[in-house]
N, C-alpha and C positions, 0 to 999 in steps of 0.2 A: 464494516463501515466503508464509503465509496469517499472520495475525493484526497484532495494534495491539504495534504497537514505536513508537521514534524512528526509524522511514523511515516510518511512515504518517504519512498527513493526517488534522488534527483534525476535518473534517468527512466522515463516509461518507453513501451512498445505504442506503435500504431499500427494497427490492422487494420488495411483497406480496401475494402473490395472496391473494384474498381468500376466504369461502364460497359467495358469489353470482358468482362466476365473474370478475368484476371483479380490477384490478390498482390497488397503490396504492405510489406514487414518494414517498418524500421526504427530505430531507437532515435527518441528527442530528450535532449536534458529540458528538464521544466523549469522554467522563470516566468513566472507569473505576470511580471512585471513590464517586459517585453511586449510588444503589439503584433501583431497577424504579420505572420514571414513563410512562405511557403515550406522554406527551408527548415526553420528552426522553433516556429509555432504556428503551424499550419492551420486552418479554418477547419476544424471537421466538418464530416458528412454525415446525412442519415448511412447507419448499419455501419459507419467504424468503429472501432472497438481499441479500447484503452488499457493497457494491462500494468498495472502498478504496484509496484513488492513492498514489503512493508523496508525501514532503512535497519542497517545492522542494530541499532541502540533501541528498535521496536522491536525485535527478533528476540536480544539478550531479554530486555524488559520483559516478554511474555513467556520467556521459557523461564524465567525466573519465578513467574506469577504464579505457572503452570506446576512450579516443581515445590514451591514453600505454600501455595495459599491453603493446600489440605493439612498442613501440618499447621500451620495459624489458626487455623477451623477447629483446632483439637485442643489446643492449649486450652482456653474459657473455660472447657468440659471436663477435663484434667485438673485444675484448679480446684472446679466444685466438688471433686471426688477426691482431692487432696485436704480440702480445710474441714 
């Protein structure tokens, strides 16, 4: 899933390619809220690219989903095999 929720991290990358053929990396913290600043919430361009991690408390949450939801799946089945 793509955009700024509470699973992303406050700080994403911007990948620039530029007009002179060149590439330009850099980290912005995200506030939404904030209006166009070259600096700090820049205007994107066609073909920049946006790279956004998920935050640590979406990380735990999904390795947690990842590591009980097969064991949850089993219990129901276990049950009907038990009564």
């Amino acid at each position: 899933m793509g955009g700024f929720n509470e699973r992303s991290e406050e700080v994403v990358e911007l990948i620039r390619f530029n007009p002179d053929g060149s590439l330009t990396r850099r980290e912005i913290e995200v506030n939404l809220k904030q209006g166009l600043n070259d600096e700090t919430n820049p205007l994107l361009w066609n073909n920049d690219i946006i790279l956004a991690g998920r935050s640590r408390s979406a990380r735990i949450t999904d390795t947690l989903s990842n590591i009980l939801g097969p064991v949850l799946q089993i219990v129901p089945a276990l049950r009907l095999l038990l009564d």
